[in-house]
C-alpha positions as a Python dict, from the first residue, in 0.01 Angstrom:
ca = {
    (1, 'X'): (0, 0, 0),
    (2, 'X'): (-207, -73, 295),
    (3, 'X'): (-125, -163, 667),
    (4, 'X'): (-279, -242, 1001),
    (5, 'X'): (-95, -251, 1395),
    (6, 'X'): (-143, -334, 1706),
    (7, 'X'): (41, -373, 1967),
    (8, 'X'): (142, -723, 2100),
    (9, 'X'): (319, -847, 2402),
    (10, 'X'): (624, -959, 2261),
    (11, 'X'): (978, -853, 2308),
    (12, 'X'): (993, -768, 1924),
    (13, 'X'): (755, -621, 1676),
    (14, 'X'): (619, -874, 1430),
    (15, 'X'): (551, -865, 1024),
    (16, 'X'): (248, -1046, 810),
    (17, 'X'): (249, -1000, 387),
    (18, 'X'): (-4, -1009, 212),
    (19, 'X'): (-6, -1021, -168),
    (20, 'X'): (-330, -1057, -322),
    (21, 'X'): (-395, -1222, -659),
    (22, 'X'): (-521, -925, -799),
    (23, 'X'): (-159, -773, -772),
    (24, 'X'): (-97, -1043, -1037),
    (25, 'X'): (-185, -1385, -1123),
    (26, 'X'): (153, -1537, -1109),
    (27, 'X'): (258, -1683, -796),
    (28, 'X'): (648, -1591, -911),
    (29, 'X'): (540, -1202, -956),
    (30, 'X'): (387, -1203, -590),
    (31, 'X'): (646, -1375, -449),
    (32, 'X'): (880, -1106, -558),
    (33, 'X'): (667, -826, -426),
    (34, 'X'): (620, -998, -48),
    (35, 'X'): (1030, -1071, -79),
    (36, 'X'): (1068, -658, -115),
    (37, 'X'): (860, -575, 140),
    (38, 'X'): (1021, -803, 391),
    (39, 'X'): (1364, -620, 287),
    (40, 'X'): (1174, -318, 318),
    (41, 'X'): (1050, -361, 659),
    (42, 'X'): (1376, -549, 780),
    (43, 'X'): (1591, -236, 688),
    (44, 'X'): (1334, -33, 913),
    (45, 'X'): (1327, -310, 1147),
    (46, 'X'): (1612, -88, 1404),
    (47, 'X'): (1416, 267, 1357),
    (48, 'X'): (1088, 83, 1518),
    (49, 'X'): (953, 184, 1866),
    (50, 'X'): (747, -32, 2032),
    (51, 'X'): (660, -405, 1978),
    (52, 'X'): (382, -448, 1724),
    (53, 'X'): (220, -683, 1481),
    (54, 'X'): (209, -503, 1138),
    (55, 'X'): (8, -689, 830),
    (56, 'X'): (197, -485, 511),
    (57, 'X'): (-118, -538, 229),
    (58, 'X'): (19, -447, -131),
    (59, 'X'): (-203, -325, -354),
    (60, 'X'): (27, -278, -697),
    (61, 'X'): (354, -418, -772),
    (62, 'X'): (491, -135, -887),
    (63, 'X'): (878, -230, -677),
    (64, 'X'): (1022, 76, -706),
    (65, 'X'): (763, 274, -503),
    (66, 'X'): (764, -36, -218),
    (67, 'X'): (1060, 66, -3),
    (68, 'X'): (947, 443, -28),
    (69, 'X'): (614, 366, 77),
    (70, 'X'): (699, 148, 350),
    (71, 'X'): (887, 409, 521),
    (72, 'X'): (645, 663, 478),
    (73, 'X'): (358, 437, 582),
    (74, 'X'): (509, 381, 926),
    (75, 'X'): (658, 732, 942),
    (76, 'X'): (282, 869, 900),
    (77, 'X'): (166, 608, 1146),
    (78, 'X'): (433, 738, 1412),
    (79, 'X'): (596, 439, 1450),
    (80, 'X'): (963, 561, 1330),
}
């Protein structure tokens, strides 16, 4: 898992997916994995200071690991 910030000017921080085709060829199976990391960031969504734009890039689609690694992506980052 993978992302990138920066701040924006917006009353509200703001979230970009990206599932690449290596993660699988199905459109289905990626579908799935952007859908859990859009719960994923929407249950961190209160716990966020500042307004950003974040662009969450998945590298695996391994779900159970998503949610974990979301949190400790933006906890590293300082953004919780």
């Amino acid at each position: 898992m993978q992302f990138i910030f920066l701040p924006n000017k917006d009353n509200a921080p703001r979230f970009a997916f990206v599932v690449a085709i290596s993660v699988d060829k199905r459109a289905t199976k990626r579908n799935r994995v952007k859908r859990l990391l859009r719960e994923a960031a929407q249950r961190l969504l209160p716990q966020i200071h500042g307004n950003i734009d974040v662009v969450l890039i998945a590298r695996s689609k391994n779900e159970e690991q998503i949610d974990r690694s979301v949190g400790e992506l933006f906890g590293r980052a300082g953004l919780l």
